[in-house]
C-alpha positions in Angstrom: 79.3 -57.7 38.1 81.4 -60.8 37.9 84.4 -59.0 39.3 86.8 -60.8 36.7 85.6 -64.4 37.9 85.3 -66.6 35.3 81.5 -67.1 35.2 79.8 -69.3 36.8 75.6 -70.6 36.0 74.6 -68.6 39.7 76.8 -65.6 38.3 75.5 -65.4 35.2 72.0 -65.4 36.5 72.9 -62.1 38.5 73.8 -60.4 34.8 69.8 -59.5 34.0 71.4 -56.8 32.0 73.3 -59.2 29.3 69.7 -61.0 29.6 68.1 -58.1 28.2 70.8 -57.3 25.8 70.4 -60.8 24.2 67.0 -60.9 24.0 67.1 -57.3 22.1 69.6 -58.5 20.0 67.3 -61.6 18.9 64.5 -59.2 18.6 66.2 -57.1 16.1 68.2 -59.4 14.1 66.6 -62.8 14.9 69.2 -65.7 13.5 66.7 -67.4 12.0 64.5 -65.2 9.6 61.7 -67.0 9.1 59.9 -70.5 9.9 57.9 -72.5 7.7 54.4 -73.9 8.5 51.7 -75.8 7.1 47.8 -74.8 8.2 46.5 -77.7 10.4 42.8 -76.8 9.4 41.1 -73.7 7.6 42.3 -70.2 9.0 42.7 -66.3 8.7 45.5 -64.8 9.5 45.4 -60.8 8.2 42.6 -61.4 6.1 43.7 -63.9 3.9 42.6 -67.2 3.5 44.5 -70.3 4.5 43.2 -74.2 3.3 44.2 -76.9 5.1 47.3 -77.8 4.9 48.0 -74.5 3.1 51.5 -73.8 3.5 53.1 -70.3 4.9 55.9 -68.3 6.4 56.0 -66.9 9.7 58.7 -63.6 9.1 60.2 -63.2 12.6 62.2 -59.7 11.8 58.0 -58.5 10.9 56.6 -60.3 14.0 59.5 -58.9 16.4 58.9 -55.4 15.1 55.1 -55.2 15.6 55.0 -51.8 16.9 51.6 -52.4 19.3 54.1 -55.5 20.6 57.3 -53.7 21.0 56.8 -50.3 21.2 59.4 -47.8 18.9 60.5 -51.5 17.5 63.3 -50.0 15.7 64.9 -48.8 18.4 67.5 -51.0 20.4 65.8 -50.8 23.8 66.9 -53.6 26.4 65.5 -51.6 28.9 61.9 -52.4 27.3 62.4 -56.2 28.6 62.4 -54.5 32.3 59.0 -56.4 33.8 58.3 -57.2 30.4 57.7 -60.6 28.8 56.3 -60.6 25.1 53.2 -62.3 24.5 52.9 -66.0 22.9 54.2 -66.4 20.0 54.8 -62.9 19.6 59.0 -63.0 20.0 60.4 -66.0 18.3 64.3 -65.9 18.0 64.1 -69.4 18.4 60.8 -70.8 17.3 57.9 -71.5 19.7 55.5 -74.4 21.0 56.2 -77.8 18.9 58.6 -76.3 16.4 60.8 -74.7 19.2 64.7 -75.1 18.8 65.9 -77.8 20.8 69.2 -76.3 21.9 67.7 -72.6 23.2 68.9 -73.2 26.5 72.2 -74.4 25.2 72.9 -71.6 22.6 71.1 -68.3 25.3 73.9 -70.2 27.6 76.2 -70.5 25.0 75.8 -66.4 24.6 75.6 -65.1 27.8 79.0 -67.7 29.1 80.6 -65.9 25.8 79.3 -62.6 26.8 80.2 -62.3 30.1 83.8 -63.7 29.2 84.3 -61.2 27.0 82.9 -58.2 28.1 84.6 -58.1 31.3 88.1 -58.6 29.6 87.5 -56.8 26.4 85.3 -53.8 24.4 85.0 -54.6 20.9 85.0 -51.9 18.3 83.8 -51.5 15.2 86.1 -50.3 12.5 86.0 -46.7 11.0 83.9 -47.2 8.3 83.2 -51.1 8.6 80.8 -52.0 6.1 77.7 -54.3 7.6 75.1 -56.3 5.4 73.1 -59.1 6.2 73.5 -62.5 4.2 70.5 -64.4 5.1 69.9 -67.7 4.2 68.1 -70.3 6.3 69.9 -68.1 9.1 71.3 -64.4 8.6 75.0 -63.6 9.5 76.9 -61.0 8.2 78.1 -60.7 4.8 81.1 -59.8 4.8 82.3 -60.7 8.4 82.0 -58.5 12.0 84.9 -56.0 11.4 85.5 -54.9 15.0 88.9 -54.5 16.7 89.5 -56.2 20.6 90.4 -53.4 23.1 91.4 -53.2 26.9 88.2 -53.6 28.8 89.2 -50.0 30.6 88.9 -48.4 26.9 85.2 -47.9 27.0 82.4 -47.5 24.8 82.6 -45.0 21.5 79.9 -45.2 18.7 81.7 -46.1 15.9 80.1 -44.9 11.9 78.7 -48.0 9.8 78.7 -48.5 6.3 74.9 -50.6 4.5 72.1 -52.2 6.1 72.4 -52.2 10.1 72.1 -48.6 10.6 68.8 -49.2 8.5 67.5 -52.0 10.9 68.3 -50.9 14.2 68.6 -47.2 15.9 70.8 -47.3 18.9 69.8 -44.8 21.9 71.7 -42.3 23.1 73.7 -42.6 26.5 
């Protein structure tokens, strides 16, 4: 889309399709896990009982794959964010309301400038056998590193086998 330009703010707003891919990606492996919160008065949530000032975690991997939310949530779909925007407070990859992170528009840019960069001048590829796990901590990464290899942008796409957790959490579509 960017024709090998380097990209610029109006050129990446005509790449809805790395939009879409980023906000799946959040949705299935948000960076930060979790987010701590203390009840501002008496509540419910699920059926259990909250005091005031009761304290609580809000698990974002659960919340983004609420299937009456995101329908088939372990699927990664970035087609489902086509005339789609999740409800409040339902898709949190970076917090929401008071306790939203205050560089989102600096990291999504952050992504998509690194993105588009990339993509046009590379495909990345995992490794035969790369072995993938999760380390999460106050943010998840991987474990043991991202072993993929940088290839000509003209070599294309392959699905590559994967070794531990990530074909657990997410189920990539055919074609």
């Amino acid at each position: 889309m960017l024709a090998g330009e380097l990209p610029t703010l109006d050129g990446l707003d005509r790449l809805p399709a790395l939009d879409r891919a980023i906000d799946e990606s959040l949705r299935m492996i948000p960076i930060v896990p979790f987010g701590a919160r203390i009840a501002a008065e008496r509540v419910q949530i699920g059926g259990i009982d909250l005091p005031r000032k009761g304290r609580f975690l809000v698990p974002f991997h659960v919340l983004h794959h609420d299937a009456r939310i995101f329908p088939d949530p372990g699927r990664y779909d970035p087609d489902r964010w086509i005339d789609f925007e999740a409800p409040p407070f339902t898709y949190l990859p970076f917090s929401a309301g008071l306790h939203m992170c205050i560089g989102v528009n600096f990291a999504k840019l952050s992504m998509k400038m690194t993105l588009a960069m990339m993509l046009q001048r590379f495909r990345l590829r995992v490794i035969d056998g790369a072995r993938i796990a999760r380390r999460v901590t106050v943010t998840v990464a991987p474990r043991h590193g991202l072993p993929v290899e940088l290839c000509p942008a003209d070599a294309g796409w392959e699905r590559r086998p994967v070794r531990n957790e990530i074909p657990d959490l997410v189920c990539l579509r055919d074609g």
